[in-house]
ZAKE-607491 format. One line per field, with one value per atom (N, C-alpha, C): z, y, x; residue in one letter; atom name. Coordinates in nm, 2 decimals. Example, Ala and Ser with C-alpha at 12.3 -4.5 7.8 and 13.67 -1.06 7.14 Angstrom:
<recs>
Z <- 0.78|0.78|0.78|0.71|0.71|0.79
Y <- -0.57|-0.45|-0.33|-0.22|-0.11|0.00
X <- 1.32|1.23|1.32|1.28|1.37|1.29
res <- A|A|A|S|S|S
atom <- N|CA|C|N|CA|C
</recs>
This chain:
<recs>
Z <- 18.53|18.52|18.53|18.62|18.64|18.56|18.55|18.47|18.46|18.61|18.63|18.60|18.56|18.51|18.42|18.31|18.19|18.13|18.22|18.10|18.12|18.23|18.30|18.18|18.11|17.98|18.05|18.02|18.08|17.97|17.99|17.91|17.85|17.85|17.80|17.74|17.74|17.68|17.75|17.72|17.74|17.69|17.73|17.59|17.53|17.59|17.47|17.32|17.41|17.33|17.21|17.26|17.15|17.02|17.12|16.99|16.92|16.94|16.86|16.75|16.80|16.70|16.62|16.61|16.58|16.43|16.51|16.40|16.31|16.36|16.24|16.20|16.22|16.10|16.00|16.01|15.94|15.84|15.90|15.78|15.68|15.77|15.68|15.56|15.61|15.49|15.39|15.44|15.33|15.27|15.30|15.24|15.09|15.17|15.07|14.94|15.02|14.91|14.79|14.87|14.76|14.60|14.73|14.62|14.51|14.53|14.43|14.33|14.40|14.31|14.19|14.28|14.18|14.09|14.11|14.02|13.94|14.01|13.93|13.96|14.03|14.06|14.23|14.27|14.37|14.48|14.58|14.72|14.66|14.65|14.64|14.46|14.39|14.26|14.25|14.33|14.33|14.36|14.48|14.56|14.46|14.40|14.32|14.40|14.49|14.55|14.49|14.36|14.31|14.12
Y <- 27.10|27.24|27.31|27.39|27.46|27.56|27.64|27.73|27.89|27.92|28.01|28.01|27.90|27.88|27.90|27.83|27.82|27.97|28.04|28.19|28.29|28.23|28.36|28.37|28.50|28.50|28.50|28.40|28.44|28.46|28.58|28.63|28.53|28.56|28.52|28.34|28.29|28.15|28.09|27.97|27.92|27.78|27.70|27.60|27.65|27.74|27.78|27.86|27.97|28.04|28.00|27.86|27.79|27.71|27.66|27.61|27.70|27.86|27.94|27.92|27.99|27.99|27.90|27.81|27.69|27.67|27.68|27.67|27.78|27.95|28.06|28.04|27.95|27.90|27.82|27.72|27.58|27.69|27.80|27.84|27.98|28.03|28.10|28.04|27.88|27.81|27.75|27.69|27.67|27.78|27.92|27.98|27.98|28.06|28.09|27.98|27.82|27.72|27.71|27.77|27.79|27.90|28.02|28.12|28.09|28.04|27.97|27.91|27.74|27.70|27.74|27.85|27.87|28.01|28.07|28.18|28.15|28.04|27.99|28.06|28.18|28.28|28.26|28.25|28.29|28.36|28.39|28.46|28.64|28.67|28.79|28.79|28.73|28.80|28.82|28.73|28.77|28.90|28.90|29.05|29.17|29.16|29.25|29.30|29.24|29.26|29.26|29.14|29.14|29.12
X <- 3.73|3.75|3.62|3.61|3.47|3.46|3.37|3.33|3.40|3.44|3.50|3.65|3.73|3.83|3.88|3.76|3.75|3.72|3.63|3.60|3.74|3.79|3.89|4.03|4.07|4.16|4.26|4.38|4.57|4.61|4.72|4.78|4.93|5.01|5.10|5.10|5.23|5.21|5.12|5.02|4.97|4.90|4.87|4.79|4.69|4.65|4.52|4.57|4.69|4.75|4.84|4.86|4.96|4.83|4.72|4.62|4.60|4.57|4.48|4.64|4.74|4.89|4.87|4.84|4.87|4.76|4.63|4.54|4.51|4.56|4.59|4.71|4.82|4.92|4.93|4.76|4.74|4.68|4.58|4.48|4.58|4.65|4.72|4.81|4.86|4.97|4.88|4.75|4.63|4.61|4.57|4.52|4.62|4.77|4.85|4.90|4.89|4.84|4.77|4.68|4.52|4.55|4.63|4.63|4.75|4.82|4.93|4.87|4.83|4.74|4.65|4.56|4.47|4.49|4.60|4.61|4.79|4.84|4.94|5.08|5.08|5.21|5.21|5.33|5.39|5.28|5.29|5.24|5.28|5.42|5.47|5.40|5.43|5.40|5.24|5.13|5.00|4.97|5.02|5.01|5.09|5.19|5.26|5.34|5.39|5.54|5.68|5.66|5.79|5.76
res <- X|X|X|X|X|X|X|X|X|X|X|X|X|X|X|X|X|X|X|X|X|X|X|X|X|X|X|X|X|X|X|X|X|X|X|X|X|X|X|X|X|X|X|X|X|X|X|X|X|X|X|X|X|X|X|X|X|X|X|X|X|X|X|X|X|X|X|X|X|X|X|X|X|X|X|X|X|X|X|X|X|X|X|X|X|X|X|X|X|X|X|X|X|X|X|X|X|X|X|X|X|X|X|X|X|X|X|X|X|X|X|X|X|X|X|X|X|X|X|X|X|X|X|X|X|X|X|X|X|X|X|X|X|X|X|X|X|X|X|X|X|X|X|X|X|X|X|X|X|X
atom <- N|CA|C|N|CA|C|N|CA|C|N|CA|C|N|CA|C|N|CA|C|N|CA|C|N|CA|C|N|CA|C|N|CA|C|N|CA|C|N|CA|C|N|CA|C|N|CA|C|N|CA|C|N|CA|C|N|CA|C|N|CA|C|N|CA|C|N|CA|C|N|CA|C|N|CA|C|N|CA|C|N|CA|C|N|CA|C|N|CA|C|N|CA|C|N|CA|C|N|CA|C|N|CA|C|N|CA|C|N|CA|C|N|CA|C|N|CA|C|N|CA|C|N|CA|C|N|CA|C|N|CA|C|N|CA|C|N|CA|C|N|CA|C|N|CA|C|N|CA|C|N|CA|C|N|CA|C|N|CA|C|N|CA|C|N|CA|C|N|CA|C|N|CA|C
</recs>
């Protein structure tokens, strides 16, 4: 893959576009892990949704 390949952005589905998905879904379900864990309530009851 040359260089000019690689910097050029495609829009729609793609493999890149599925890794980035992919790895802002591992850190968003960690995150909201974390915040359970460590404050003991729910996602919605942290935030004061419910």
């Amino acid at each position: 893959m040359d260089n000019q390949e690689r910097s050029t952005f495609k829009f729609g589905f793609n493999a890149g576009a599925e890794n980035w998905n992919g790895r802002l879904a591992m850190i968003g379900f960690v995150t909201a892990l974390v915040i359970e864990l460590a404050s003991g309530k729910g996602l919605l009851h942290f935030w004061g949704l419910m």
